[in-house]
N, C-alpha and C positions, 0 to 999 in steps of 0.2 A: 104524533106519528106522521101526519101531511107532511107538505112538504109548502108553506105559505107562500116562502120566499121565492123561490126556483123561478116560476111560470108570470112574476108580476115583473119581471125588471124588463121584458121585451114591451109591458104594455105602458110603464113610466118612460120611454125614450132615455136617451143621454143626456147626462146631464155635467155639468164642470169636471174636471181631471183637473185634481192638486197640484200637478207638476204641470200640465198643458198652463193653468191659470197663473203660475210662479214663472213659466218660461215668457210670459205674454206681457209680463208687470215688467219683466226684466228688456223686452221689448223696449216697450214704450219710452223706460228708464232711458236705454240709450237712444233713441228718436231724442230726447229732450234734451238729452246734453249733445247731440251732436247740432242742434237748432242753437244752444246758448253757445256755443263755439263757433256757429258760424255768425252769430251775431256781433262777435270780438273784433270782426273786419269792418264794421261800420261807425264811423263815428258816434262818440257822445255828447250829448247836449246836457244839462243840467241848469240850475238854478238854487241859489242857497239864501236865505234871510233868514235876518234877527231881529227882535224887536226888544229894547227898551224902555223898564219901567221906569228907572231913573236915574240921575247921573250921579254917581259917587266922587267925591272931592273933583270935581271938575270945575274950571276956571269960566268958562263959557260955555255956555247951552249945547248940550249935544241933542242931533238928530232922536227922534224915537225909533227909529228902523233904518236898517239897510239892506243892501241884497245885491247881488253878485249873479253875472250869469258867469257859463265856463263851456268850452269846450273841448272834446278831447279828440287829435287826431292820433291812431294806431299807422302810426308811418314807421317808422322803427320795429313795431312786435307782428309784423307780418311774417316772419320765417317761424318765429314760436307758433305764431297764431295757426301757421298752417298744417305745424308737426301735429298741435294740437286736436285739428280735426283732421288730420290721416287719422290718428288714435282714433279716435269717435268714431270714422268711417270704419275701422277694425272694430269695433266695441259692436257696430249694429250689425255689422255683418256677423261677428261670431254670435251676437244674440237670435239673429236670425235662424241660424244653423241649429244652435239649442234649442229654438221653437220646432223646428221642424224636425229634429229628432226626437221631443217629449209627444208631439202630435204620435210619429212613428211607434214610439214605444206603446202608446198607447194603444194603439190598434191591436199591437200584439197581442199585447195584454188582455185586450178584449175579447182578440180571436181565442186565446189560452185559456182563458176564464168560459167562454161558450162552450170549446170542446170538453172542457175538465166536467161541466154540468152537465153537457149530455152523458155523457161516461158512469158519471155517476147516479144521473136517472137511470141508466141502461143496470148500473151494477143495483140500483133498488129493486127494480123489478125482477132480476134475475133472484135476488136474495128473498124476495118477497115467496116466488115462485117455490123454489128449494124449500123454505119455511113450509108450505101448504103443501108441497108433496111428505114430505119428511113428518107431517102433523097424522098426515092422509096415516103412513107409513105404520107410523105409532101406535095407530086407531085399528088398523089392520092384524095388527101385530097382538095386539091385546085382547083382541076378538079371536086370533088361533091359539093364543098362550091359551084360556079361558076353554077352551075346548082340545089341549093338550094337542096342539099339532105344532105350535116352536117350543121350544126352550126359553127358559127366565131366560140364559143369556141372548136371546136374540131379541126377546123382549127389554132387554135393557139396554144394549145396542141402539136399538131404534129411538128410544127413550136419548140416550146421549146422543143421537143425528139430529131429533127435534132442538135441543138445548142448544146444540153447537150452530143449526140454522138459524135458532132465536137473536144469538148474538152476533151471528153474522150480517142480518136483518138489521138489526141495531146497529152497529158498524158502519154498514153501507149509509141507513138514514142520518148517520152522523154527517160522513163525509158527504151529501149530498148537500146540508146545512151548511156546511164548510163551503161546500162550493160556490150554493147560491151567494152565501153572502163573497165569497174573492167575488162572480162576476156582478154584482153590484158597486162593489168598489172599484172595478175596470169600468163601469160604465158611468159611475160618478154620481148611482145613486145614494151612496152612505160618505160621509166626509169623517173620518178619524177624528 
């Protein structure tokens, strides 16, 4: 009947948002290719060898190794290379944008999930409340029935206000479970 949950996600702080961390990978993602695109405009160096073990039908002794350097000038693939990271520069900017609208979303989320918990402690206590007058009610009621001053049916009225408070009690403590846990999953205490 507590309520465990509710009262501990203020004292665990925030913690990761699935989407804030998926908007942030997606980040990076384009930082890297927009770094290996700009790397396209610099020449390459390289070096290649082989080595050797022995020579098949060969007339004369062959070397045990060789090796090769090479370079490569990008003098030609500059107008690709540059379409290339326009795209790149679109790719981190839009990623950027999706960060800062999952950041955004989140917040809502957060604020939505705090309001919906307080609401829902307020609808506990209210229902709490009601149950323990409506109990009161019953007890009242059984005490005049017993000395003939109500009626069965006003004693059984009160009887079905308790029931109907009980599960209304219940009800509310449901959705209060409900809620705590949405505002832990807005704050990135529970991971799916």
């Amino acid at each position: 009947d507590a309520l465990p949950i509710s009262v501990q996600v203020a004292a665990e702080g925030q913690g990761p948002v699935p989407t804030v961390i998926a908007a942030e990978a997606a980040l990076t993602v384009a930082q890297a290719k927009q770094l290996a695109i700009k790397g396209g405009f610099l020449p390459s160096l390289y070096a290649q060898g082989n080595w050797y073990l022995a020579g098949q039908n060969a007339v004369e002794p062959i070397p045990n190794w060789d090796a090769s350097v090479g370079l490569e000038l990008p003098i030609f693939q500059g107008g690709a290379q540059l379409a290339r990271l326009k795209e790149a520069n679109a790719d981190l900017r839009s990623a950027q944008l999706d960060l800062d609208r999952a950041k955004r979303l989140a917040q809502q989320e957060q604020k939505q999930a705090s309001a919906a918990m307080g609401l829902a402690l307020a609808r506990v206590d209210a229902s709490q409340q009601a149950l323990d007058a409506a109990e009161k009610s019953w007890t009242d009621q059984q005490r005049d029935f017993r000395d003939s001053i109500v009626s069965s049916l006003d004693a059984l009225n009160a009887f079905s206000a308790v029931e109907s408070a009980r599960l209304d009690a219940s009800n509310a403590r449901w959705d209060a479970q409900r809620a705590a846990l949405r505002l832990r999953l807005a704050f990135g205490a529970l991971i799916p």
